[in-house]
LONUVEX-706799 format. One line per field, with one value per residue (C-alpha): residue number from 1; residue in one letter; x, y, z. Coordinates in nm, 4 decimals. Layout:
n [NUM; ...]
res [A; ...]
X [X; ...]
Y [Y; ...]
Z [Z; ...]
***
This chain:
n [1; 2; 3; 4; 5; 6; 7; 8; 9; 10; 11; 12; 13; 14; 15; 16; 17; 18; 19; 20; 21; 22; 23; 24; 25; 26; 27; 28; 29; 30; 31; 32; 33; 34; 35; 36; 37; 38; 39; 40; 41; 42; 43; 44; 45; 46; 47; 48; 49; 50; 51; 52; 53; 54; 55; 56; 57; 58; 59; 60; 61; 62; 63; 64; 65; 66; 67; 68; 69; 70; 71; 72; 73; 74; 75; 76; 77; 78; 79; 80; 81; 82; 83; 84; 85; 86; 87; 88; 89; 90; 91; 92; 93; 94; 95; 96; 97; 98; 99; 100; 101; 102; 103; 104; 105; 106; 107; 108; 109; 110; 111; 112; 113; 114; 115; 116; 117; 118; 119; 120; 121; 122; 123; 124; 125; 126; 127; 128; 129; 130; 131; 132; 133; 134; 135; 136; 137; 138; 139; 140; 141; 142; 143; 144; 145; 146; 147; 148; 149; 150; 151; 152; 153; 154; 155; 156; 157; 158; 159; 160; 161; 162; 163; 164; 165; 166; 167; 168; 169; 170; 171; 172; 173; 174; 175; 176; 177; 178; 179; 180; 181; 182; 183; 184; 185; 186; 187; 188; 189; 190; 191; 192; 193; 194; 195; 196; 197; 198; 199; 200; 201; 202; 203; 204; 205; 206; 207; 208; 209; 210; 211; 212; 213; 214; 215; 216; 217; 218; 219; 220; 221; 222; 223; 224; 225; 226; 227; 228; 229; 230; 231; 232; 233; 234; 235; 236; 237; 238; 239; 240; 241; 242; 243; 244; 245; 246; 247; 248; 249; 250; 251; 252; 253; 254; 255; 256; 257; 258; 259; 260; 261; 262; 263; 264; 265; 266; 267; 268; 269; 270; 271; 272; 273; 274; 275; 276; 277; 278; 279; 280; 281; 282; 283; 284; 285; 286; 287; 288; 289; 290; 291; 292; 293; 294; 295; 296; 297; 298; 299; 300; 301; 302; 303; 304; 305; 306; 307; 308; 309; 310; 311; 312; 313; 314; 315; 316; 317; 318; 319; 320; 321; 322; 323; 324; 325; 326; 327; 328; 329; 330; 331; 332; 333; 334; 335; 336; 337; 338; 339; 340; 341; 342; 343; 344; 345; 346; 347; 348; 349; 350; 351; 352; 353; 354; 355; 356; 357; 358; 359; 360; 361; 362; 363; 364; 365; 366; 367; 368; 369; 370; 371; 372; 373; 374; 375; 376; 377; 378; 379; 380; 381; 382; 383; 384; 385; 386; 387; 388; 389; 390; 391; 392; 393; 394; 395; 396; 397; 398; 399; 400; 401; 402; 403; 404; 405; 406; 407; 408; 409; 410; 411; 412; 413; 414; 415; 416; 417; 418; 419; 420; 421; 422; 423; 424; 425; 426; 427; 428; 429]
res [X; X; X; X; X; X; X; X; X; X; X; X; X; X; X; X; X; X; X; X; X; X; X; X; X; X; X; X; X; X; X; X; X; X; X; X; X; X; X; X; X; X; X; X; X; X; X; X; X; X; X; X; X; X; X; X; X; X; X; X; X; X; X; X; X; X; X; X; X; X; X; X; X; X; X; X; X; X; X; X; X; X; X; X; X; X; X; X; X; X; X; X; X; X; X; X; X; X; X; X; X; X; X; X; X; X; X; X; X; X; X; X; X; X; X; X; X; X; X; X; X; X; X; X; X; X; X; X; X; X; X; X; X; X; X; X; X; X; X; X; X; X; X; X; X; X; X; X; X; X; X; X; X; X; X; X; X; X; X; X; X; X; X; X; X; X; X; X; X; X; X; X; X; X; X; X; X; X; X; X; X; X; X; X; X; X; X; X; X; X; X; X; X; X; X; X; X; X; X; X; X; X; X; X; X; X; X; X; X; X; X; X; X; X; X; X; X; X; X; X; X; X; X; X; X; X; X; X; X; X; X; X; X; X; X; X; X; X; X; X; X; X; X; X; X; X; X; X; X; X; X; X; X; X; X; X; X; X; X; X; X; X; X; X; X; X; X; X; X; X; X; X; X; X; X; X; X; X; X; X; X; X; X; X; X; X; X; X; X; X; X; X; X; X; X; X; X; X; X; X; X; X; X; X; X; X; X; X; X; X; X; X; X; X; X; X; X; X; X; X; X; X; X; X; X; X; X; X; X; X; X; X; X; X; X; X; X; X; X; X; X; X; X; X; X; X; X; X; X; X; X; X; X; X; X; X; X; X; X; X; X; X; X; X; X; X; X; X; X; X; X; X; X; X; X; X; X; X; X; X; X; X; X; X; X; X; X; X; X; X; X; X; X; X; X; X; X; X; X; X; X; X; X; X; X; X; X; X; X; X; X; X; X; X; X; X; X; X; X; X; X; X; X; X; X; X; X; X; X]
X [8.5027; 8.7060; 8.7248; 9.1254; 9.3412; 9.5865; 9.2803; 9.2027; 9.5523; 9.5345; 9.1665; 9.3416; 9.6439; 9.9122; 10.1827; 10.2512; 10.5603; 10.5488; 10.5994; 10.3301; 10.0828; 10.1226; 10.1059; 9.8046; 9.6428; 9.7622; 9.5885; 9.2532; 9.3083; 9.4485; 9.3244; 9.7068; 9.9722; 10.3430; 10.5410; 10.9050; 11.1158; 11.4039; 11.3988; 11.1957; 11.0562; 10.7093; 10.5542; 10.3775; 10.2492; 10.0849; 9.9382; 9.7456; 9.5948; 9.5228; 9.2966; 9.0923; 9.0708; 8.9334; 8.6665; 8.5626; 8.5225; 8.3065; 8.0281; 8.0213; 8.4056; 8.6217; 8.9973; 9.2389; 9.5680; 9.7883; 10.1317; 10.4181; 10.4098; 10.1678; 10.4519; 10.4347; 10.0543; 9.9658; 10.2623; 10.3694; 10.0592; 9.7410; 9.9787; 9.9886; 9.6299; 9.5442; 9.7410; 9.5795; 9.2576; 9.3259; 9.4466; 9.1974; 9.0783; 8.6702; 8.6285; 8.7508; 8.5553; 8.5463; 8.3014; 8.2771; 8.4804; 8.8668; 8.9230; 9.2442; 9.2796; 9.3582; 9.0045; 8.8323; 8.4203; 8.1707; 7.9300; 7.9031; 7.9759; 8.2213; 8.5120; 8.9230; 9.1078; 9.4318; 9.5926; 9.9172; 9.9856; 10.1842; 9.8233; 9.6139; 9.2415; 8.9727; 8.9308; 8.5757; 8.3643; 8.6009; 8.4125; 8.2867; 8.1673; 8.4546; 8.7394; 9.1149; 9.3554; 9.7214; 10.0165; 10.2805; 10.6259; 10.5363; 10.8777; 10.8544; 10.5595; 10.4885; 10.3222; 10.0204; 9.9929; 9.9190; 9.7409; 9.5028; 9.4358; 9.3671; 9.0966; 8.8948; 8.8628; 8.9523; 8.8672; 9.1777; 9.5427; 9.8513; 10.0973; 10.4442; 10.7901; 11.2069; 11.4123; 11.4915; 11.4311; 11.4209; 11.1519; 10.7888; 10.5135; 10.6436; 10.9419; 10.7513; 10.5077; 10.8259; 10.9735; 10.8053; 10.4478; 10.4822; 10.2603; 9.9642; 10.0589; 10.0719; 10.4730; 10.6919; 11.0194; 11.0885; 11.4547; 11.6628; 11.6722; 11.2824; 11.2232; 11.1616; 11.5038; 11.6981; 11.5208; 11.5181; 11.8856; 11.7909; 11.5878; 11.1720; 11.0331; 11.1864; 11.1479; 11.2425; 11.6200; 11.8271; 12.1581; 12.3258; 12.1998; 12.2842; 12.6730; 12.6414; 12.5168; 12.7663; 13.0736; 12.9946; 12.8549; 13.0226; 12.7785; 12.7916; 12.6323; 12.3528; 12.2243; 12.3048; 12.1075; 11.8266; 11.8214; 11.9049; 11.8348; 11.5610; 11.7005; 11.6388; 12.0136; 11.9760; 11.9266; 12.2961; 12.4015; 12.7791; 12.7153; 12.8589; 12.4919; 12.2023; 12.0799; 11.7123; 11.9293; 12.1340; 11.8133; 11.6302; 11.8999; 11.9044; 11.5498; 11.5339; 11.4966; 11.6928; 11.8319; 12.2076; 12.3572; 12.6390; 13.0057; 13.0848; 13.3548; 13.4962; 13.6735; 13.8358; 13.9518; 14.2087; 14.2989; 14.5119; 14.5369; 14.3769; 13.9841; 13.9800; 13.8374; 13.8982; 13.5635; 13.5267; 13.2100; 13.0384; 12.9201; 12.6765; 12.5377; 12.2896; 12.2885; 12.5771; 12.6533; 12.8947; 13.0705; 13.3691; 13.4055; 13.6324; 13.8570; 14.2364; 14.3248; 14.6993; 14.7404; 14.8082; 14.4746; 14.2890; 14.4818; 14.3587; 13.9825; 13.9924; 14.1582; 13.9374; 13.5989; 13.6975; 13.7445; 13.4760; 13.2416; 13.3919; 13.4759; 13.6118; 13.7472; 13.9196; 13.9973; 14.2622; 14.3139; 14.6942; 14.8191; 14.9631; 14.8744; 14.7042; 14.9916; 15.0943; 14.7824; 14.7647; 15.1589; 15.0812; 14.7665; 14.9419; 15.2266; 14.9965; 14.7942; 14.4071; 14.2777; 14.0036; 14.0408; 14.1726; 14.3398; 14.3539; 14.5763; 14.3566; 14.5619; 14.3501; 14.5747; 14.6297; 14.5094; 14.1755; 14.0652; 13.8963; 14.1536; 13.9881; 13.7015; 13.8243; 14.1202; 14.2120; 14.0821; 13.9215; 13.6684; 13.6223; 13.5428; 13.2643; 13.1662; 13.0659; 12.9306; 12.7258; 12.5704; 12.5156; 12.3019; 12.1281; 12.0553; 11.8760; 12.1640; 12.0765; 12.2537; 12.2796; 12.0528; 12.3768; 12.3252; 12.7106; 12.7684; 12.4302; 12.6064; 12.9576; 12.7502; 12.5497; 12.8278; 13.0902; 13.1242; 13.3126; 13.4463; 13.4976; 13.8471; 13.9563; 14.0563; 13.7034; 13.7857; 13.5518; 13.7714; 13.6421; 13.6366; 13.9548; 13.9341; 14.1082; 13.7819; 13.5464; 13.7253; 13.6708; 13.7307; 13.4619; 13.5594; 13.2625; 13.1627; 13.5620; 13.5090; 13.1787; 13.3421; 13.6013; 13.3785; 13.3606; 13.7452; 13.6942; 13.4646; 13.5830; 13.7666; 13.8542; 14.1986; 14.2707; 14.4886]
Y [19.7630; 19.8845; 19.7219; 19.7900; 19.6059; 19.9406; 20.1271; 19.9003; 19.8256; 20.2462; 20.2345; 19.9846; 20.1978; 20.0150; 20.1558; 19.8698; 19.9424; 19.9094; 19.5423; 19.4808; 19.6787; 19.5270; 19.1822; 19.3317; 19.4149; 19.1280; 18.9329; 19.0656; 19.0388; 18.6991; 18.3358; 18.2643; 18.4467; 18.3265; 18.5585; 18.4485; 18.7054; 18.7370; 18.7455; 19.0277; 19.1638; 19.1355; 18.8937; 18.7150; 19.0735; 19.1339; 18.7879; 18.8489; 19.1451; 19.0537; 18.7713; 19.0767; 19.2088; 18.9243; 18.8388; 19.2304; 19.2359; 18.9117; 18.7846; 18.5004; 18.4470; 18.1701; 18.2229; 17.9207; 18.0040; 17.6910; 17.6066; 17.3408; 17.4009; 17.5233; 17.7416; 17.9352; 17.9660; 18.0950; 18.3023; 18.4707; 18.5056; 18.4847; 18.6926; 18.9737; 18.9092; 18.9761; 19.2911; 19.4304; 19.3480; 19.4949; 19.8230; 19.9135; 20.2247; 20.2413; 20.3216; 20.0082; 19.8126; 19.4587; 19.3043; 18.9431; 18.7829; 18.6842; 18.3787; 18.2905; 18.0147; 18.0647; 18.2146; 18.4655; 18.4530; 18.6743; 18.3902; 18.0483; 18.0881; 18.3877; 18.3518; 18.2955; 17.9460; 17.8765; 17.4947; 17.3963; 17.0515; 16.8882; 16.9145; 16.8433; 16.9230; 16.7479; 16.9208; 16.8992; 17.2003; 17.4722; 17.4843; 17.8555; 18.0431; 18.3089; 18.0891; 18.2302; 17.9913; 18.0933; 17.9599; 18.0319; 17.8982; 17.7487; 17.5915; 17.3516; 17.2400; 16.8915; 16.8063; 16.5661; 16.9062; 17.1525; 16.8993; 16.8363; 17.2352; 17.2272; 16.9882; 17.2674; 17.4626; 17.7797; 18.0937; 18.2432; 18.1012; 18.2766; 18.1359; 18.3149; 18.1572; 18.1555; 18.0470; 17.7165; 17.4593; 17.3416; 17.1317; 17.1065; 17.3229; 17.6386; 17.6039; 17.4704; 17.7958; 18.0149; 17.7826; 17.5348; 17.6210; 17.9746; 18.0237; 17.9143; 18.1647; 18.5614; 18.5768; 18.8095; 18.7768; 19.0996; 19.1405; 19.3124; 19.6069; 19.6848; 19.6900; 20.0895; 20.0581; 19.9952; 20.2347; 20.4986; 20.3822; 20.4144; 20.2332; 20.3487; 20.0166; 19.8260; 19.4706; 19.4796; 19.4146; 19.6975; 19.7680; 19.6067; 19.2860; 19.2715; 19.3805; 19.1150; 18.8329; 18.9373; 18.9223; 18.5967; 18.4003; 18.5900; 18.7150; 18.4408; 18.1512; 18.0363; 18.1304; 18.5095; 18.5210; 18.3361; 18.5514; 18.8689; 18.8495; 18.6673; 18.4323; 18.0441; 17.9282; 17.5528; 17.5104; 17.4891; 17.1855; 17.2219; 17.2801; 16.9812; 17.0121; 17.1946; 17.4783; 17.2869; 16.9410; 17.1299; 17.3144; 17.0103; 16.8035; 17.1251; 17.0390; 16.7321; 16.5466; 16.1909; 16.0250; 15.9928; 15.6145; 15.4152; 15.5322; 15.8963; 16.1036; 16.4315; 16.6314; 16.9801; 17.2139; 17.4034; 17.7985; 17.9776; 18.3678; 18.5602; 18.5054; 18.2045; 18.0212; 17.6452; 17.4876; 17.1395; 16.8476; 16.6018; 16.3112; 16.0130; 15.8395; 16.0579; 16.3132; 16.6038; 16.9117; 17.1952; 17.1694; 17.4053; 17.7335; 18.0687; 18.2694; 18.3855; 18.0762; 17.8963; 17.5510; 17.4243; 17.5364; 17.3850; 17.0144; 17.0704; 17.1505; 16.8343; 16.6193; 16.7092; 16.6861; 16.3731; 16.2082; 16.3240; 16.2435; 15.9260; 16.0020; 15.6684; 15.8741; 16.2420; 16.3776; 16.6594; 16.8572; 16.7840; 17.0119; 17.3421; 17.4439; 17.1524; 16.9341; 17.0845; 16.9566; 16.6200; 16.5928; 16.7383; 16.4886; 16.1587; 16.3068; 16.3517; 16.0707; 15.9911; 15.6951; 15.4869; 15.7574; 15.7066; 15.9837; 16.0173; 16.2748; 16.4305; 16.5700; 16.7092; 16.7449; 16.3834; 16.0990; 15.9660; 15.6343; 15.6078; 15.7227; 15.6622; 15.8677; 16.2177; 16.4129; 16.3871; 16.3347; 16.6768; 16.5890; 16.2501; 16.3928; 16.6560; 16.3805; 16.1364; 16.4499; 16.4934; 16.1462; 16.1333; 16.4816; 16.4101; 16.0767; 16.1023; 16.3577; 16.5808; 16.9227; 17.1792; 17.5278; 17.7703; 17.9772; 17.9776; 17.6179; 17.6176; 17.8951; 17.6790; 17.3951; 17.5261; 17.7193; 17.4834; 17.3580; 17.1242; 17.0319; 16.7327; 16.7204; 16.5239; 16.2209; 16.2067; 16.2407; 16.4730; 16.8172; 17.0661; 17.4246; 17.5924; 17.7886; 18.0847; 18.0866; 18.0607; 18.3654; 18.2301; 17.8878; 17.6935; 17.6293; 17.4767; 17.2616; 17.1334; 17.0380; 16.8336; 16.6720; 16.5304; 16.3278; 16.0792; 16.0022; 15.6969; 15.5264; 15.1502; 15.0609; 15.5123; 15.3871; 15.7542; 15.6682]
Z [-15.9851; -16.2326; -16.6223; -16.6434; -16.4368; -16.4056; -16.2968; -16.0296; -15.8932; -15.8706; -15.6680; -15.4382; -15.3592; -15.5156; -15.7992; -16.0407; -16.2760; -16.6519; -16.7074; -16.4376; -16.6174; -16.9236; -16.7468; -16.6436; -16.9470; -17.0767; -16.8513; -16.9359; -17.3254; -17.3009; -17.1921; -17.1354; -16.9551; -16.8744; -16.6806; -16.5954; -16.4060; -16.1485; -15.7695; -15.5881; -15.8783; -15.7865; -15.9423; -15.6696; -15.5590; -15.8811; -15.9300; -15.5711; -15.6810; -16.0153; -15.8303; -15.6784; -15.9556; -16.1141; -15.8769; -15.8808; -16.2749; -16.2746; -16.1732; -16.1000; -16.0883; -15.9154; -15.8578; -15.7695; -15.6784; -15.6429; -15.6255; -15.5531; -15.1813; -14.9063; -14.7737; -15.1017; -15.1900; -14.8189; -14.6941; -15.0048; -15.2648; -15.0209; -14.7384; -15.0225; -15.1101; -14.7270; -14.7019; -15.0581; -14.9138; -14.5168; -14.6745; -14.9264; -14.9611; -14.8723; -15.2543; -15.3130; -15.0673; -15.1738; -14.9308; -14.9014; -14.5804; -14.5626; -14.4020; -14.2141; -14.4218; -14.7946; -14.9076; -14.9504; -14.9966; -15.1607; -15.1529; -15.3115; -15.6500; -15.5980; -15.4086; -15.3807; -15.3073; -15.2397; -15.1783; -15.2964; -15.5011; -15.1801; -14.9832; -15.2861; -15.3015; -15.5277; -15.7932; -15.8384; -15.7294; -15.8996; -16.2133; -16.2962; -16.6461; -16.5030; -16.3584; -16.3065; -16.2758; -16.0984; -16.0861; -15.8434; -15.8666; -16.1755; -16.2795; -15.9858; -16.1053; -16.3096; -16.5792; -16.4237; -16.1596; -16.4758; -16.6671; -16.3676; -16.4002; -16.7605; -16.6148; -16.4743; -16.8618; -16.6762; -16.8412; -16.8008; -16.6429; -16.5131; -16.4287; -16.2703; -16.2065; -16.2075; -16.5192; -16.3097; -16.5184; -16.8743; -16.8904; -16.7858; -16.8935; -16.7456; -16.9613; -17.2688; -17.2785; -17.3350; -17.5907; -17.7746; -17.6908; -17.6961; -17.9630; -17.6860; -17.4489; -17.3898; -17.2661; -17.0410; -16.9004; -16.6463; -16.5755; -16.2579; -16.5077; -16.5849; -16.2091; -16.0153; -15.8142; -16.1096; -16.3108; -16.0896; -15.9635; -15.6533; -15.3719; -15.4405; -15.3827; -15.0382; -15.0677; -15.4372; -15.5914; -15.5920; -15.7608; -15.4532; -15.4555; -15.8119; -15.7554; -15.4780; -15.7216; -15.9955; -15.7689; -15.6338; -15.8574; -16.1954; -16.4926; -16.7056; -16.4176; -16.4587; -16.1346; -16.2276; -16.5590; -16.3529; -16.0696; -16.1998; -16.5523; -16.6175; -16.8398; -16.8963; -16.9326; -16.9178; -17.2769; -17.2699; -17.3317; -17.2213; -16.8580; -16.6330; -16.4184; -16.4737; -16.2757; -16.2807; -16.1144; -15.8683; -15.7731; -15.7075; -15.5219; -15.3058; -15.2064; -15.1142; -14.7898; -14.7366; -14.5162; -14.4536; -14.4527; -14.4901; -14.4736; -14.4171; -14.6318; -14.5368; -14.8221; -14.7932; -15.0522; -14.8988; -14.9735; -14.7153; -14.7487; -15.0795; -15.1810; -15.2069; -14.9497; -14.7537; -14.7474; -14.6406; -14.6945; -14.5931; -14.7593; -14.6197; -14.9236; -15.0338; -14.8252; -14.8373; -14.5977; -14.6088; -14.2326; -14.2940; -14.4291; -14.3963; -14.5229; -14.4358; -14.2015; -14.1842; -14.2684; -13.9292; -13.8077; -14.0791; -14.0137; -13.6460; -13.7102; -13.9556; -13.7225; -13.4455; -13.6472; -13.8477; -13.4464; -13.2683; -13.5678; -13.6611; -14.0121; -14.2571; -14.5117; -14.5319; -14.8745; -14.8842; -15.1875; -15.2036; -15.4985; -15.3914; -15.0189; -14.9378; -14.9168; -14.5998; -14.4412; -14.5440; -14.4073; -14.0639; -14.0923; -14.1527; -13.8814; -13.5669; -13.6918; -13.6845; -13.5482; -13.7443; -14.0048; -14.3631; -14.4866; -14.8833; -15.0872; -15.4102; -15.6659; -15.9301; -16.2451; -16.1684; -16.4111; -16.3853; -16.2984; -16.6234; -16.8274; -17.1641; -17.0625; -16.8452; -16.9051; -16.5433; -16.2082; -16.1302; -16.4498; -16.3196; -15.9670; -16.0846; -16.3144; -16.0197; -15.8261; -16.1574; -16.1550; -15.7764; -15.8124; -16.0981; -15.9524; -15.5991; -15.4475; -15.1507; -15.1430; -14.9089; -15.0091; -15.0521; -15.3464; -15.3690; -15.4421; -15.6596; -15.8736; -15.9330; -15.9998; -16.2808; -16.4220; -16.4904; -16.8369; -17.0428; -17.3685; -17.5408; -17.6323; -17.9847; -17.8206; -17.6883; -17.3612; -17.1101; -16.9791; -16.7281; -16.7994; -16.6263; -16.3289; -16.4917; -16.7584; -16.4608; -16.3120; -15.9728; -15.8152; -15.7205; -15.3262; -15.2711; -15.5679; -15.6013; -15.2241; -15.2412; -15.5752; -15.3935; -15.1700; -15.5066; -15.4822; -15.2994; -15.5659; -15.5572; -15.9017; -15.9829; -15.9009; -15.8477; -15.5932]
***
């Protein structure tokens, strides 16, 4: 096989970009290699073929490809792996025998693994003069994972990931380690469509999807400079909750108990849009969402849910609009159901501590996430989330960023905040 990586990706049939072939290189000049980069732009792709590549130049060579989930290791880097390997050339023949399994085997001292930290393998066994250690979704994982790989004294290690979190090892080999590691961070804008400005690679961000992102989710987000940028933003310490938290609540699995609150924020005609939650102890769901609807209808499909779903506690956002809703609510009457008013320029419970109730509210939403919170996966509320900041005012007292700086309201977030309103001793009431 081929000494240069760019050589071989060539023999193989495949076209890296720039940034990938310095990756590449990089790869086979380094013992360390951090690559952090936005969505679909092919990082997983290259890290499977780099492992051929690897295996090819050595002999013997061992590759273990690992990651925080199954899901990830065998569908996305081994599923690229497969198709590099199915559609060789026969120049590039590789030999040795693809398993349907994550492996590949030239024999017993040469082959390809792939297992994922949530289905953990011993360790033991992976030891090789020529051993390539990769890491996929590398943000997500922890310390003890990465330390176990150290374990092995790999040759070489790669690991790949998103700006979504700011701490961990990932994180620490583009800040305070960096001096260990070879680094890259590929943004939206050294990919072929955005180059090219137009669509050359399918499957790969395209001008679109970054209009898309910046519209709804604004430029500044976090979620934006993650996604589309490249960026780690969470080094900020004036955002009300961390892209890293918010991503993490938004993964989790528990298990709903206890009394159930139903807020709504409530928009009528414009952009803006009425959204309503749900809240059962840890466990939170968006259950209402659109766009251009009068107030009556918006009362009914409340009144109707908060019934047949035996809801204790609806929260209305009762400045503006919203008022209109919570009257024709208390008029028509639900039984079992109390119905409470939010008005968020209002004073907080804790008066000493928040300028006013909206703070408090995104405060206790804060906590709750940060805590053991469970979140729904909707990239819009994960964007609001991690974009909102504060200030500290004079009088020490916590204030939330303004709506008019955000340049968009927050539907979503303001509506899952208000699910805290009912806190016993806020006295927001």
């Amino acid at each position: 096989m081929a000494q240069s990586p760019e050589l071989f990706l060539r023999t193989i049939g495949a076209d890296p970009y720039p940034k990938q072939v310095e990756i590449a290189n990089a790869l086979r000049d380094n013992r360390r290699v951090s690559v952090v980069g936005c969505n679909g732009s092919g990082k997983d792709w290259l890290a499977a073929r780099l492992a051929l590549w690897y295996v090819g130049h050595h002999s013997p060579a061992k590759v273990v490809i690992t990651g925080p989930t199954f899901r990830q290791v065998d569908d996305v880097v081994f599923n690229e792996l497969r198709t590099a390997y199915n559609s060789r050339p026969s120049a590039a023949g590789f030999g040795g025998r693809l398993f349907d399994s994550p492996r590949w085997e030239y024999d017993s001292e040469t082959f390809i693994v792939g297992f994922s930290t949530d289905r953990s393998w011993n360790l033991q066994g992976y030891h090789s003069p020529n051993l390539l250690v990769i890491v996929t979704e590398a943000h997500a994982m922890s310390e003890d994972d990465i330390n176990a790989l150290y374990t092995l004294n790999p040759s070489k290690i790669l690991m790949v990931g998103n700006p979504f979190a700011a701490a961990g090892p990932f994180y620490a080999s583009h800040h305070q380690n960096r001096h260990l590691w070879k680094t890259f961070k590929i943004s939206a804008f050294d990919t072929p469509n955005l180059i090219e400005g137009r669509v050359v690679k399918a499957g790969m961000v395209t001008q679109e999807d970054i209009d898309d992102r910046a519209a709804e989710w604004g430029e500044h987000s976090s979620l934006y400079q993650g996604t589309v940028l490249g960026e780690f933003s969470d080094s900020l310490d004036d955002v009300v909750i961390p892209l890293s938290e918010a991503l993490a609540a938004s993964n989790r699995k528990r298990t709903p108990e206890g009394e159930i609150i139903v807020a709504c924020d409530v928009a009528r005609y414009g952009k803006d849009k009425t959204v309503a939650f749900r809240r059962q102890g840890n466990v939170a769901e968006m259950i209402y969402r659109v766009q251009g609807r009068d107030l009556m209808e918006v009362a009914g499909w409340l009144g109707r849910y908060c019934e047949d779903n035996r809801v204790d506690v609806l929260v209305v956002d009762d400045t503006g609009l919203g008022g209109g809703v919570t009257d024709r609510l208390n008029e028509v009457g639900l039984k079992g159901v109390t119905v409470l008013p939010f008005k968020g320029g209002s004073n907080a419970g804790a008066k000493d501590r928040f300028a006013n109730s909206t703070t408090e509210a995104w405060w206790g939403m804060r906590d709750w996430i940060m805590a053991d919170g469970q979140i729904p996966d909707e990239p819009s509320l994960l964007a609001q989330l991690a974009s909102r900041r504060y200030t500290i005012q004079s009088d020490k007292r916590l204030q939330l960023e303004s709506k008019d700086r955000m340049g968009k309201s927050p539907d979503e977030a303001d509506a899952l905040s208000m699910t805290f309103l009912d806190r016993p001793g806020w006295g927001v009431w």
